[in-house]
C-alpha positions in Angstrom: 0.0 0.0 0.0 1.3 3.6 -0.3 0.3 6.9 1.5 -1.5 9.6 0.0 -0.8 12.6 1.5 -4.9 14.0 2.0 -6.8 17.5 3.2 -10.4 17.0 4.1 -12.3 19.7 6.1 -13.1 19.0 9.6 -17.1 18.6 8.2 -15.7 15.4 6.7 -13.5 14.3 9.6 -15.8 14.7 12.6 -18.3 12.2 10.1 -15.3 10.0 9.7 -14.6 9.9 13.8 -18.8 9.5 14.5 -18.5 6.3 12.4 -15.4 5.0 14.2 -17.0 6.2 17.5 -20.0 4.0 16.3 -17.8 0.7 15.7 -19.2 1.4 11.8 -15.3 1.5 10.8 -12.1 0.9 12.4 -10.3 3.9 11.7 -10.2 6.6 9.8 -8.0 5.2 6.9 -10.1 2.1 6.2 -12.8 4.2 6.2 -11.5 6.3 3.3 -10.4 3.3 1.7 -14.1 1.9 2.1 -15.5 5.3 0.3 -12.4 4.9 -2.7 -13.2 1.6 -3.4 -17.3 2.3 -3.6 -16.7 5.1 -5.8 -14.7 3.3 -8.0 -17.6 0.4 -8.1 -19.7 3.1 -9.1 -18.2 4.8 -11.5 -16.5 2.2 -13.8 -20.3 0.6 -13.7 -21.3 3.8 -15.3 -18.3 3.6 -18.0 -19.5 -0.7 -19.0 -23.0 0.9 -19.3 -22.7 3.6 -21.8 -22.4 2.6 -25.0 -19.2 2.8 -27.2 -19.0 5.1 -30.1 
């Protein structure tokens, strides 16, 4: 694995530490890691649907 260096507004980190408080996620990293991968479900699902030209 490699580090990416990352800025998030506190907004976005107090969410992340409410779902580690909650047991949801371990920390906040896997957390992140979590939201990458979804979004990268969801997108490349949008890509194999739309028709090539």
């Amino acid at each position: 694995m490699k580090i990416v260096p990352l800025h998030l507004p506190s907004k976005y980190l107090d969410g992340l530490d409410t779902l580690i408080e909650r047991d949801i996620y371990p920390n906040r990293s896997e957390a992140i890691r979590m939201a990458i991968r979804d979004m990268l479900k969801n997108e490349t699902r949008k890509f194999a649907k739309q028709p090539s030209t």
